[in-house]
C-alpha positions as CSV (number, residue, x, y, z in Angstrom):
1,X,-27.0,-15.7,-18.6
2,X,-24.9,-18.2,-16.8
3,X,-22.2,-18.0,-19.6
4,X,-22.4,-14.1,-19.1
5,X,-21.9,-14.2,-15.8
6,X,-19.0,-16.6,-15.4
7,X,-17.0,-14.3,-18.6
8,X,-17.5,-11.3,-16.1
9,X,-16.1,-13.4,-12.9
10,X,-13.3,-14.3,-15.1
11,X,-12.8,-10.8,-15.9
12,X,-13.3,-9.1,-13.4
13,X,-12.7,-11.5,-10.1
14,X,-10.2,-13.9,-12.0
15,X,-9.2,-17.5,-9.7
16,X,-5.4,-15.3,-9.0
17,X,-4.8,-13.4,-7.7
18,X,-8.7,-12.6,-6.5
19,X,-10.0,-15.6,-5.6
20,X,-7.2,-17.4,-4.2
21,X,-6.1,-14.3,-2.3
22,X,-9.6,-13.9,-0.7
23,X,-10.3,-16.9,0.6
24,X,-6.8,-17.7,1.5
25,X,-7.1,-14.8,3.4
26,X,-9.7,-16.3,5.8
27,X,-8.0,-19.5,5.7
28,X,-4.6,-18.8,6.5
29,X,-5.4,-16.3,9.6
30,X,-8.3,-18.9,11.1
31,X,-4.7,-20.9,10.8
32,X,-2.3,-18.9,12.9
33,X,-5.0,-18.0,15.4
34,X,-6.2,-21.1,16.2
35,X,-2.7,-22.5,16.1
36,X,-1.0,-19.9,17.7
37,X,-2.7,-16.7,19.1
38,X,-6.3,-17.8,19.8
39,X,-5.3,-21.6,20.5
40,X,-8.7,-23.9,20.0
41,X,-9.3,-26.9,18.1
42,X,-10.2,-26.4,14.2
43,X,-13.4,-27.0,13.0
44,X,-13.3,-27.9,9.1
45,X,-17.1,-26.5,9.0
46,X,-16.2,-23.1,10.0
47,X,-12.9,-23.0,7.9
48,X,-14.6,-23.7,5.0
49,X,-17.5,-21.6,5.6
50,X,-15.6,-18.4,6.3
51,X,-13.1,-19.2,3.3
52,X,-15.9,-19.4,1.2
53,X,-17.5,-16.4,2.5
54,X,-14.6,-14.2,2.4
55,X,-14.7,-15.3,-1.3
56,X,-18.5,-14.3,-2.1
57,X,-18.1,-11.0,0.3
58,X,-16.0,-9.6,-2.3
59,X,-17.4,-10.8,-5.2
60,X,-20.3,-9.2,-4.0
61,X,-18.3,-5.4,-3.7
62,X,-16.7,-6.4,-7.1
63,X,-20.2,-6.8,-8.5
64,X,-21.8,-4.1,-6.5
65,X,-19.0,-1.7,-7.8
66,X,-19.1,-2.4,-11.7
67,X,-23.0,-1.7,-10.9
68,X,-22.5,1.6,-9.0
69,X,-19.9,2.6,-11.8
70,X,-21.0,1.5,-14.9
71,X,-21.7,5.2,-16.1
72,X,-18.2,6.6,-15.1
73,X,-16.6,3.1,-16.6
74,X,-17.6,4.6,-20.1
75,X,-15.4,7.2,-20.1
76,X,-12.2,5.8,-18.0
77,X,-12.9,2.0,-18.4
78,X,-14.2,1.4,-21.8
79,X,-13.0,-2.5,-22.0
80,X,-14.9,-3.6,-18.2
81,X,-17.9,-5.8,-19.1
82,X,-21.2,-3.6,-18.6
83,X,-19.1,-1.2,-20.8
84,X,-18.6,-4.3,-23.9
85,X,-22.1,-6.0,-23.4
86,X,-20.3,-9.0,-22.1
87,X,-22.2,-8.8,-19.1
88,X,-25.7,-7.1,-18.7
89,X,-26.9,-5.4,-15.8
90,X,-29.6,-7.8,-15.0
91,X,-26.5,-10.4,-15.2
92,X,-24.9,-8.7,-12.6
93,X,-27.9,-8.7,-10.4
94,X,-28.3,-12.4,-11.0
95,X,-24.8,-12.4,-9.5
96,X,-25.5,-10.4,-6.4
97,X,-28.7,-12.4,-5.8
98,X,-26.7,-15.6,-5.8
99,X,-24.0,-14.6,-3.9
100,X,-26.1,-13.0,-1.0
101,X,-28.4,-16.5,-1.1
102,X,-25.1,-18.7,-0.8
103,X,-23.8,-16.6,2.0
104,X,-27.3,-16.6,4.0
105,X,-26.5,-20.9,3.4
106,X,-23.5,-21.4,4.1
107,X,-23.6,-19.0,7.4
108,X,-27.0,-20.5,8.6
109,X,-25.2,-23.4,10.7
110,X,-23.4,-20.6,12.6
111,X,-26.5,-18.5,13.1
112,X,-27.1,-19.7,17.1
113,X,-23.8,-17.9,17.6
114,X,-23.9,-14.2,18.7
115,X,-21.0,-12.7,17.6
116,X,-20.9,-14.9,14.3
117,X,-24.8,-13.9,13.6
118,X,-23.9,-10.2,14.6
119,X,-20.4,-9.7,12.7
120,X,-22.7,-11.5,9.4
121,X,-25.4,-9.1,9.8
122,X,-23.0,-5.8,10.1
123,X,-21.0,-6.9,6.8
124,X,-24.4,-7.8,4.9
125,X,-25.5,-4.2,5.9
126,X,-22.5,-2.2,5.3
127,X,-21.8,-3.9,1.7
128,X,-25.5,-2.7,1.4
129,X,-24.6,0.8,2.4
130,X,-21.8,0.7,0.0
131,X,-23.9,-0.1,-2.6
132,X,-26.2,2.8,-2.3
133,X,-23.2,5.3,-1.6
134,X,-24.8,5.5,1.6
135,X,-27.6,7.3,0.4
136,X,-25.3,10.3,-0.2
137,X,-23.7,9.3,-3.7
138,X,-23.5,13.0,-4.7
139,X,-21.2,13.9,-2.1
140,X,-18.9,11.0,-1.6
141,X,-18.6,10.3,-5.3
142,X,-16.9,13.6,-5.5
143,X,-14.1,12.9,-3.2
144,X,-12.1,9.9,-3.5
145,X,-10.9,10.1,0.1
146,X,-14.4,10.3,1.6
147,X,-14.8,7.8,-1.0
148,X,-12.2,5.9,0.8
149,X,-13.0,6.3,4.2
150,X,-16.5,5.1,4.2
151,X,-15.7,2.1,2.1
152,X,-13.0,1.0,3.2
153,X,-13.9,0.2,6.3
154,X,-15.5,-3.2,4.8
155,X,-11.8,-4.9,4.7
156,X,-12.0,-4.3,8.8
157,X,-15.4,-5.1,9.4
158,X,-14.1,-8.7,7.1
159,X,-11.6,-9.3,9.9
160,X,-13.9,-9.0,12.8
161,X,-16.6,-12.0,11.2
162,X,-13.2,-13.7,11.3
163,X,-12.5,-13.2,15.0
164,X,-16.1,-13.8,15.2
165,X,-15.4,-17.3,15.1
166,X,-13.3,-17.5,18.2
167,X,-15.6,-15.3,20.2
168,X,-18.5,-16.5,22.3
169,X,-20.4,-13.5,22.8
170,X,-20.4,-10.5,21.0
171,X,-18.9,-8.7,23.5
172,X,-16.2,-10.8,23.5
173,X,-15.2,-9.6,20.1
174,X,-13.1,-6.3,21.8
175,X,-11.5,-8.6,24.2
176,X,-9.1,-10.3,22.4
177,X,-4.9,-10.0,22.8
178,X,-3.6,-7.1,21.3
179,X,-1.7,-9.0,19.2
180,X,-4.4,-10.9,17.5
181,X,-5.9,-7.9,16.4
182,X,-2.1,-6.9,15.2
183,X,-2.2,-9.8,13.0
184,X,-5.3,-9.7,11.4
185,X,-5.5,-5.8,10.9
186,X,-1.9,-6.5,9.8
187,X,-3.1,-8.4,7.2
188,X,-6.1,-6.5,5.8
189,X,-3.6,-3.2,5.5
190,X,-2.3,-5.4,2.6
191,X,-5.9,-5.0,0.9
192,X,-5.6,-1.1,1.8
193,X,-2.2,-1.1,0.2
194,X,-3.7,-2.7,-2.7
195,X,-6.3,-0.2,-2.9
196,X,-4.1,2.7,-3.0
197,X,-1.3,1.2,-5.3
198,X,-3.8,0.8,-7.9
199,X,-4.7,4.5,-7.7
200,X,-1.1,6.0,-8.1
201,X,-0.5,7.3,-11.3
202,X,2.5,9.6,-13.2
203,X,1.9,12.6,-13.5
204,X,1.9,12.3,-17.4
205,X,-0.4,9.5,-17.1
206,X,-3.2,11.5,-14.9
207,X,-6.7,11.8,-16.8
208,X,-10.4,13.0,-15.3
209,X,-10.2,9.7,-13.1
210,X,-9.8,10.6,-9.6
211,X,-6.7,8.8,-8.2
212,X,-5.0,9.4,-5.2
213,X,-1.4,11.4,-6.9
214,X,-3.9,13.7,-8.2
215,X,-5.5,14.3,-5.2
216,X,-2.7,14.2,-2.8
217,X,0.4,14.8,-5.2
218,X,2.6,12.2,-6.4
219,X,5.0,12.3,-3.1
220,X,2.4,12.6,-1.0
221,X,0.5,9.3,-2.1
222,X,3.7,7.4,-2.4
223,X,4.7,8.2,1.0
224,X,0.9,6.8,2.2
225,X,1.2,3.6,0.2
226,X,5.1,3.4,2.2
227,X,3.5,3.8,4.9
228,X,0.8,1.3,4.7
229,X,2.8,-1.3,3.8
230,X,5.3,-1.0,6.1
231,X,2.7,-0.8,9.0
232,X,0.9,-4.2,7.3
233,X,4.3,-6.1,7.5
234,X,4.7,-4.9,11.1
235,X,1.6,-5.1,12.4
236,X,1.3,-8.6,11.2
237,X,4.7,-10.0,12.2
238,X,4.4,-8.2,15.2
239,X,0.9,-10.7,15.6
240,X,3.0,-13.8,15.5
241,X,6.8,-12.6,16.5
242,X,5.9,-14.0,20.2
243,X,5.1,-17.2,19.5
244,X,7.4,-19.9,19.3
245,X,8.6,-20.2,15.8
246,X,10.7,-22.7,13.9
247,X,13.6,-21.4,11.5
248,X,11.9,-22.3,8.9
249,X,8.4,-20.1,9.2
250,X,10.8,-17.3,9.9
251,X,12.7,-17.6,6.6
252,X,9.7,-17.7,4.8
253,X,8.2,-14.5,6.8
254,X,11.6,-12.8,5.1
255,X,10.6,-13.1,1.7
256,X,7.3,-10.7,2.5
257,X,9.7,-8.5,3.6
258,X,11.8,-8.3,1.2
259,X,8.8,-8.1,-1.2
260,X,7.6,-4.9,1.0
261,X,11.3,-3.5,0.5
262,X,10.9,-3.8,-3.5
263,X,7.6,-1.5,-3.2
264,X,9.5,0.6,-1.3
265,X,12.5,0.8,-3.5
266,X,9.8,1.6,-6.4
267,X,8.4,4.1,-4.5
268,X,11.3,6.1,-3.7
269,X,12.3,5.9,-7.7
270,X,8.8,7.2,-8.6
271,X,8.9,10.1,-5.8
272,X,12.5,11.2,-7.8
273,X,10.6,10.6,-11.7
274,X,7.3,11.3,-10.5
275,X,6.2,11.2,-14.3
276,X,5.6,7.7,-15.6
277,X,2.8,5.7,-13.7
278,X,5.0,2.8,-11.8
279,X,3.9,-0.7,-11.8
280,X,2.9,-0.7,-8.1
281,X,-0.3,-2.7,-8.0
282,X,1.8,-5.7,-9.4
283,X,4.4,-4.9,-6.8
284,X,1.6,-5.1,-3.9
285,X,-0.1,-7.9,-5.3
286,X,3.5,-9.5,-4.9
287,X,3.6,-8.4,-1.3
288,X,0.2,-9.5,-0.3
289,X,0.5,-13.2,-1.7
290,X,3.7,-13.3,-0.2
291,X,2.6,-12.4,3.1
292,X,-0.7,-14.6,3.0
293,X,1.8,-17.5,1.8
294,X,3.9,-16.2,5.3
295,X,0.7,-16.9,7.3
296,X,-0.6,-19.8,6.0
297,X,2.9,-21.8,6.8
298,X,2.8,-20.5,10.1
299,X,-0.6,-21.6,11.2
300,X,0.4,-24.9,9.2
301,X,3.7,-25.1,11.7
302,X,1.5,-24.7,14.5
303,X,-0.9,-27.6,14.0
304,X,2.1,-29.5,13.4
305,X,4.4,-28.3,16.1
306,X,5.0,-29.6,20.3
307,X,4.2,-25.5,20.5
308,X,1.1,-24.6,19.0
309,X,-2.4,-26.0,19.5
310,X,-3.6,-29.4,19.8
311,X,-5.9,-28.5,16.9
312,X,-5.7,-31.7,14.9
313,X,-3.9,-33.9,17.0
């Protein structure tokens, strides 16, 4: 089973871009905010925790989803591992089982916390929820954008167990800058552009899978992913853009930008050719590492900067 179960992770939640993105995700925005935008000193307990966590709280929705979809996987994804036999079900059950026990461990030391206790318990629930389609699987397995909007909401939920860790109360989670929730929301829009990009198909290409240029049209889905990508970039910048920056942090926040240009560049080609499915989710995936990459060198400026916090000094 163990053998089984580690094939399937290396399938389907591979060390990059998953696992490195996840966590770094966690990592590099505890960075800036403690650094720069929520200044307090680090504490190498919760950075690890919550990097770790961010880790297991989507391999948890990876294996949830290959379990909710195993039966529609037969007909669009014949090669994903409940589909071959590499995995089993009960494998992938093992998996969930373990992952919800090491999160319940490695959150436990933060349990006396409010809002880290609370955010925990709302992310545990919800990935529950997701699980069982919210008890109305019928009707929001027939729409992909219902689909959308009641599970996407996970990737936001994610960032407020982050800001749970610079919150002392729950209420205190809503009373934050404006521009730390800019950054961090700017950051999981990169997981919703990944989300759509992968879901963007030519119109040659289209089959009986729902994507979202079938639903919407080609133009119409490009112009959302555009959009999204565009508001991540901004939103996130926009998070940090106050602070006191070095010249180098902000040449390295150009080369997300000019990552986000080249999705928009493709975009613009597919919305003239709308016919042959464009590499996008490569394109994103670019964007997203790029802009994680951003952050992490920013929060690593501020620890070691006159300007940021006194974090490890």
């Amino acid at each position: 089973m163990i053998r089984r179960i580690y094939r399937f992770i290396q399938i389907m939640f591979p060390v990059f871009p998953a696992q490195i993105a996840t966590a770094s995700m966690f990592a590099s925005s505890y960075l800036v905010l403690a650094g720069l935008v929520l200044p307090k000193r680090i504490h190498a307990g919760e950075l690890i925790a919550g990097s770790l966590s961010m880790l297991l709280f989507s391999l948890q929705l990876r294996a949830c989803d290959e379990l909710k979809d195993e039966q529609s996987d037969r007909a669009n994804f014949p090669s994903r591992p409940l589909v071959t036999g590499v995995a089993t079900t009960a494998d992938v059950r093992a998996l969930l089982a373990a992952c919800a026990s090491a999160l319940i461990a490695l959150n436990a030391p933060f349990f006396g916390r409010p809002a880290v206790v609370s955010m925990f318990a709302v992310v545990m629930t919800y990935s529950f929820l997701m699980w069982r389609w919210f008890f109305a699987e019928k009707t929001i397995r027939a729409s992909l954008p219902l689909a959308f909007l009641t599970h996407h909401p996970i990737v936001f939920l994610l960032q407020f167990y982050l800001l749970a860790f610079f919150s002392d109360s729950i209420g205190a989670l809503f009373r934050h800058p404006l521009h730390a929730y800019a950054f961090v929301f700017g950051v999981a829009l990169a997981a919703t552009a990944w989300e759509i990009s992968r879901k963007i198909r030519g119109t040659l290409d289209e089959t009986d899978y729902a994507t979202y240029s079938k639903v919407w049209g080609a133009k119409p889905a490009a112009l959302v992913l555009a959009a999204v990508v565009i508001a991540s970039l901004g939103s996130a910048f926009s998070g940090v853009h106050g602070q006191t920056l070095g010249p180098l942090v902000r040449t390295v926040w150009a080369l997300p930008m000019i990552a986000a240009i080249r999705v928009i560049l493709r975009l613009a080609r597919f919305v003239r050719n709308p016919l042959k499915t464009p590499q996008l989710k490569a394109l994103v995936e670019s964007y997203s590492m790029l802009l994680l990459c951003a952050a992490l060198v920013t929060g690593l400026y501020a620890l070691c900067s006159p300007y940021g916090s006194t974090a490890l000094r």
